[in-house]
OpenMM code with the backbone's topology and positions (N, CA, C; nanometers):
from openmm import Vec3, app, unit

residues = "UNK UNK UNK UNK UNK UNK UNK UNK UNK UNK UNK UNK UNK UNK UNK UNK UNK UNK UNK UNK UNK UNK UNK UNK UNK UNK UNK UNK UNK UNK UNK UNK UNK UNK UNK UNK UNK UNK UNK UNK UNK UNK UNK UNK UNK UNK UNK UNK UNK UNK UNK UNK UNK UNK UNK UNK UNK UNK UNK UNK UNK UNK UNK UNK UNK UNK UNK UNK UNK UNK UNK UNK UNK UNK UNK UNK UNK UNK UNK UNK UNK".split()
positions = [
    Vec3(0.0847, -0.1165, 0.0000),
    Vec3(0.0000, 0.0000, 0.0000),
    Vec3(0.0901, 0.1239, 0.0000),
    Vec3(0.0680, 0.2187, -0.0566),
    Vec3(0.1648, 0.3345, -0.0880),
    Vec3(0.1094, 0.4321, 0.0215),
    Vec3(0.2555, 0.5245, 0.0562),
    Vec3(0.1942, 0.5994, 0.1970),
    Vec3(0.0541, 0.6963, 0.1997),
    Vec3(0.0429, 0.7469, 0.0646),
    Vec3(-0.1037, 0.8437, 0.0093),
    Vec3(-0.2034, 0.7450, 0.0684),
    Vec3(-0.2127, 0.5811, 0.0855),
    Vec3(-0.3567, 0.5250, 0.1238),
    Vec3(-0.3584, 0.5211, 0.2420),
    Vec3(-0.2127, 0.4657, 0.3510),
    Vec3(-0.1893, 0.4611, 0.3991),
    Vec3(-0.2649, 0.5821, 0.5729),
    Vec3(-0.2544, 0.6720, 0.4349),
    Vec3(-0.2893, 0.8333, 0.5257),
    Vec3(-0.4417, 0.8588, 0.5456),
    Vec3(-0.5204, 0.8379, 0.6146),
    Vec3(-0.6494, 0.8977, 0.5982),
    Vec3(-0.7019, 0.9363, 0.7095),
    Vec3(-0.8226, 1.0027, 0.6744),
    Vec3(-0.8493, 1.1225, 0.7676),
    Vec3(-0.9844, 1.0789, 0.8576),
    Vec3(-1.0287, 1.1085, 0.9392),
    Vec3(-1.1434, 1.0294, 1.0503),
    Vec3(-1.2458, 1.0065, 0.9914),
    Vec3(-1.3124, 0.8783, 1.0431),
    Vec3(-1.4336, 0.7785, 0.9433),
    Vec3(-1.5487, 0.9247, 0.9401),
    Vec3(-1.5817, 1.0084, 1.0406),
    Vec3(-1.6691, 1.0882, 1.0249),
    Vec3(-1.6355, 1.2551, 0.9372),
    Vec3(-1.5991, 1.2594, 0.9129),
    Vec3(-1.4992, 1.3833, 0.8335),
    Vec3(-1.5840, 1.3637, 0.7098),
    Vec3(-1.6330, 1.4932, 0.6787),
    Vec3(-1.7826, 1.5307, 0.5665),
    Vec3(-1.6808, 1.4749, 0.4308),
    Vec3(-1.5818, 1.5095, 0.4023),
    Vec3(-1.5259, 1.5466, 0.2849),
    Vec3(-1.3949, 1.3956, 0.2538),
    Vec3(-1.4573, 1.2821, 0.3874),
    Vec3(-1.3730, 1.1736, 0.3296),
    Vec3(-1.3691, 1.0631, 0.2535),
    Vec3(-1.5387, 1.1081, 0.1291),
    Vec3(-1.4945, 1.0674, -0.0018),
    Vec3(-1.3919, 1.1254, -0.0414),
    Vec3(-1.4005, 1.2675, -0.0643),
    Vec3(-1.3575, 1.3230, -0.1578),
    Vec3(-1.1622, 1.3089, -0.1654),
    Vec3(-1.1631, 1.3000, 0.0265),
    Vec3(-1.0470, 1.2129, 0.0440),
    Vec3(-0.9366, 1.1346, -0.0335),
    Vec3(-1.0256, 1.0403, -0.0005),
    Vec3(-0.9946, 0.8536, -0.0636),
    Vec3(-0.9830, 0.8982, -0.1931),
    Vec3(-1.0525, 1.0132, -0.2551),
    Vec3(-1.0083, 0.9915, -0.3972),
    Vec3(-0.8684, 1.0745, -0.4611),
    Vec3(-0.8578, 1.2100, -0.3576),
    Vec3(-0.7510, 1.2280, -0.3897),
    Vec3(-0.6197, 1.0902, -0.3440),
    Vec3(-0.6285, 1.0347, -0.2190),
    Vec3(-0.5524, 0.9732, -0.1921),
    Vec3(-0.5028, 0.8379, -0.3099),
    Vec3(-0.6417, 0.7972, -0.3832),
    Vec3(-0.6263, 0.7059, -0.4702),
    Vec3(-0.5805, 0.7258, -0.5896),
    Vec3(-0.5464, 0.8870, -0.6018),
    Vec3(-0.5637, 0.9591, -0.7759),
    Vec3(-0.3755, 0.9093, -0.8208),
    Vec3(-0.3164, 0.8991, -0.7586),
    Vec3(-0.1599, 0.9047, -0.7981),
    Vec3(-0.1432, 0.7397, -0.8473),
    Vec3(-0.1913, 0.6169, -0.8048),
    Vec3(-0.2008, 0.5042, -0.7630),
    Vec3(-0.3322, 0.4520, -0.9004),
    Vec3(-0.4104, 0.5644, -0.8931),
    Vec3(-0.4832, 0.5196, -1.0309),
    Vec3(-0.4510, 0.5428, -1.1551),
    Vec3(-0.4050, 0.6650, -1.1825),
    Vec3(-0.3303, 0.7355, -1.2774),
    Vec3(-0.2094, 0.6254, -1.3120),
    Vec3(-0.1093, 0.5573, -1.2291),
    Vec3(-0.0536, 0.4678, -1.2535),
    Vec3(-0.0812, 0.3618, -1.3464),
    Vec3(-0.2296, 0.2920, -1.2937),
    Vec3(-0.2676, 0.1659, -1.3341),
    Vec3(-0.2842, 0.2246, -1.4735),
    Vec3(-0.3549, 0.3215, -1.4872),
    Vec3(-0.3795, 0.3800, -1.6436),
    Vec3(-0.2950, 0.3843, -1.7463),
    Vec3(-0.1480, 0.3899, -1.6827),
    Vec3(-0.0762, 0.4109, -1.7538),
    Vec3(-0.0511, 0.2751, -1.7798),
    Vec3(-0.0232, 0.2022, -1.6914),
    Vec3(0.0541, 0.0667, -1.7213),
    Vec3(-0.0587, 0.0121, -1.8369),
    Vec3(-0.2067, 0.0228, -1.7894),
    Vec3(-0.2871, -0.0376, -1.9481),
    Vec3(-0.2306, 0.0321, -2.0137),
    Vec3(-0.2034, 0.1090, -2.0784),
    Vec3(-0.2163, 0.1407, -2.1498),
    Vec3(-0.0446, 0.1460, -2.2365),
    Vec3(0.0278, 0.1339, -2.1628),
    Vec3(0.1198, 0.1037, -2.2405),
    Vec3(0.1313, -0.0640, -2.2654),
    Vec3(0.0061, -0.1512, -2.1966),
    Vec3(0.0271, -0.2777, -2.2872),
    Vec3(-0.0464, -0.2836, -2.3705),
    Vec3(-0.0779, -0.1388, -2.4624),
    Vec3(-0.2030, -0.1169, -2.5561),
    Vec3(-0.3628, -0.1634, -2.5212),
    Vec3(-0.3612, -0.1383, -2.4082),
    Vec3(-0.5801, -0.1122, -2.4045),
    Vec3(-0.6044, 0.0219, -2.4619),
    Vec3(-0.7097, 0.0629, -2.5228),
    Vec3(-0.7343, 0.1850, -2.5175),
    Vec3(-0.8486, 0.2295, -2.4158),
    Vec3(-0.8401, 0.3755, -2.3564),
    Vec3(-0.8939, 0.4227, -2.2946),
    Vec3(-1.0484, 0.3796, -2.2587),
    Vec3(-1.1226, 0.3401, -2.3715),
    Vec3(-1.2668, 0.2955, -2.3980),
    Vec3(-1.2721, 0.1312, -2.2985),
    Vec3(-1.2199, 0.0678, -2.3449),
    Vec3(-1.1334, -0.0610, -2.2636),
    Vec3(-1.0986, -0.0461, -2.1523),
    Vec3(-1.0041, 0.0254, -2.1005),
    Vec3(-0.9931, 0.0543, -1.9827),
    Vec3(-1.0950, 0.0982, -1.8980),
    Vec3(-1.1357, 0.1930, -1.9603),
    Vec3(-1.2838, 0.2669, -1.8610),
    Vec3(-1.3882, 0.1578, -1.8328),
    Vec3(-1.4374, 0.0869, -1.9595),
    Vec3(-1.5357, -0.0575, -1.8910),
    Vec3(-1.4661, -0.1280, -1.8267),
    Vec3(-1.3173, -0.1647, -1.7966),
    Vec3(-1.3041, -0.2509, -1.7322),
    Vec3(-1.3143, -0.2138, -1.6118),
    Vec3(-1.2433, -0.0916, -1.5467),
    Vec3(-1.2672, -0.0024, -1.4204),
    Vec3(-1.4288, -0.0291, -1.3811),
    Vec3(-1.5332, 0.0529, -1.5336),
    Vec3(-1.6747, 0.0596, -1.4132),
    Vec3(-1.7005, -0.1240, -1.3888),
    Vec3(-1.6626, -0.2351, -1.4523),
    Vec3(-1.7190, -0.3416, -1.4167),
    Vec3(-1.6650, -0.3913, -1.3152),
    Vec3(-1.5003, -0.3869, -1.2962),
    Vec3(-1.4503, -0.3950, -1.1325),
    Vec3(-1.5072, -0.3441, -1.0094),
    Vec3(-1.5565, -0.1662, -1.0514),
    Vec3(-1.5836, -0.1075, -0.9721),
    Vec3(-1.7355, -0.1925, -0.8989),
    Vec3(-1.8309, -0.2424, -1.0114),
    Vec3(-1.9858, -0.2436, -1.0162),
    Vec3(-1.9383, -0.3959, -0.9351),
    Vec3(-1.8637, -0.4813, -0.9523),
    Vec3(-1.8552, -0.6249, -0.8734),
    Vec3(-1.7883, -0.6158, -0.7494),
    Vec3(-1.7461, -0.5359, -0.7513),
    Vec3(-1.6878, -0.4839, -0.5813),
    Vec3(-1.7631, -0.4438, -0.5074),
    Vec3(-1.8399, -0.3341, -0.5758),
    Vec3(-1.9792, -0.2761, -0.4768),
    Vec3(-2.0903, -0.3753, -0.4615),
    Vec3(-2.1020, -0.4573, -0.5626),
    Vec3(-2.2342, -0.5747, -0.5624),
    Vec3(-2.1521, -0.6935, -0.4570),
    Vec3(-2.0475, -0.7077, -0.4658),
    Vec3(-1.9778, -0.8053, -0.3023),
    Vec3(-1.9737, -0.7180, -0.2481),
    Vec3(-1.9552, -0.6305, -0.1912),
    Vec3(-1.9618, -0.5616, -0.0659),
    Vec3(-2.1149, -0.5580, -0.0188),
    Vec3(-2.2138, -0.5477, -0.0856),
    Vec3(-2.3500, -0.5187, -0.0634),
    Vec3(-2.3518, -0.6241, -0.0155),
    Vec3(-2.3684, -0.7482, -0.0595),
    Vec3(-2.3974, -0.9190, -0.0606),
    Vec3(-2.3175, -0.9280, 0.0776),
    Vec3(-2.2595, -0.8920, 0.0894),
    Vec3(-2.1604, -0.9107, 0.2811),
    Vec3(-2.2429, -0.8436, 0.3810),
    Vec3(-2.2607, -0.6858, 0.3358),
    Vec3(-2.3451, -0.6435, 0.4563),
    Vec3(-2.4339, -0.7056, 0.4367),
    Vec3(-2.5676, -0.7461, 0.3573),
    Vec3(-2.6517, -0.7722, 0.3527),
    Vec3(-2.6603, -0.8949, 0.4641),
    Vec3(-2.5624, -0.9791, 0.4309),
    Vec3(-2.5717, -1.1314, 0.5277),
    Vec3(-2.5552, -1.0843, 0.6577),
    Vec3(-2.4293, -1.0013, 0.6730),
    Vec3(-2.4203, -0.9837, 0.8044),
    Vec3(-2.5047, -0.9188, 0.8998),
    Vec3(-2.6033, -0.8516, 0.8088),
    Vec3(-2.7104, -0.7752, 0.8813),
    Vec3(-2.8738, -0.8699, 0.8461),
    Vec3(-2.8732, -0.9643, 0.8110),
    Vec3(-2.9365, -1.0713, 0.8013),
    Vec3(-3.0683, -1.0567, 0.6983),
    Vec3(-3.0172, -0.9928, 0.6082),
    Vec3(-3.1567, -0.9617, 0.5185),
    Vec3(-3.1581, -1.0640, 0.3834),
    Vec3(-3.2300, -1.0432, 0.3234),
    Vec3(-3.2592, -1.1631, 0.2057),
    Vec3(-3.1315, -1.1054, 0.0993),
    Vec3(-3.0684, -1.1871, 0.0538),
    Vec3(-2.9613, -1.1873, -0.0364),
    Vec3(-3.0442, -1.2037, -0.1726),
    Vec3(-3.1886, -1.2577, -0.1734),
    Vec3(-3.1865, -1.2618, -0.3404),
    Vec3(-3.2804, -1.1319, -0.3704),
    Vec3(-3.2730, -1.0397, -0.2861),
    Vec3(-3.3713, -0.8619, -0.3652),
    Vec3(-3.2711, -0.8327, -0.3926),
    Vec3(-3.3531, -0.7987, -0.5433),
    Vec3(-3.2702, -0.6648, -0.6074),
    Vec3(-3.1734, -0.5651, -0.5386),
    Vec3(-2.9999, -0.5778, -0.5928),
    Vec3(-2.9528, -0.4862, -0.5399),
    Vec3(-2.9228, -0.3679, -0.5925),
    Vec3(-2.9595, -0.1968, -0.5419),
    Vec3(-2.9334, -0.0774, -0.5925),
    Vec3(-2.8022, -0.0676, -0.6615),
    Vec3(-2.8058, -0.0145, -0.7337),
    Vec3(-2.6354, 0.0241, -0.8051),
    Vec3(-2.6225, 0.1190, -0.7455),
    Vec3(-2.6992, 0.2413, -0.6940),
    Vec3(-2.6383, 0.3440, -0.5855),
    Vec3(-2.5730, 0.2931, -0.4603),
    Vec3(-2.4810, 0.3598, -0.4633),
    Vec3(-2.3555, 0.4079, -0.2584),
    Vec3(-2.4191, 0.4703, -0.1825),
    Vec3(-2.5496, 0.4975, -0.2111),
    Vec3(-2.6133, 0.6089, -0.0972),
    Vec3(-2.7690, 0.5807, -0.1247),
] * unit.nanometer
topology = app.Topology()
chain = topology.addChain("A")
for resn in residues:
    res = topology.addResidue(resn, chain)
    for name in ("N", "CA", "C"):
        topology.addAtom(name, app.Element.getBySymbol(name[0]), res)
């Protein structure tokens, strides 16, 4: 983990999305590059990001959901909020 993630600021702090994303921006910008110098193009890259992003948030949902004991097979929101 690089020291930028490493660093973050209290779970209640209004502005610690906006945080995490500067903290993540140096570390993402990276990965971008590395696709892309093994030739993805940008279009490629970007679906692959939102579909990582969309199966990370749909397991994370599916975890709280169990752990807070609710039915795992309703429809889950694609909204974070």
């Amino acid at each position: 983990m690089t020291k930028a993630l490493a660093q973050n600021i209290c779970p209640d702090h209004r502005d610690r999305d906006l945080e995490c994303q500067r903290a993540m921006g140096d570390d993402f910008q990276l990965l971008i590059a590395v696709a892309e110098s093994e030739g993805w193009t940008w279009q490629e890259i970007a679906l692959a990001l939102l579909e990582l992003t969309e199966d990370y948030a749909t397991a994370r949902r599916v975890d709280a959901q169990m752990r807070e004991g609710a039915s795992v097979g309703l429809p889950i929101s694609k909204t974070l909020h």
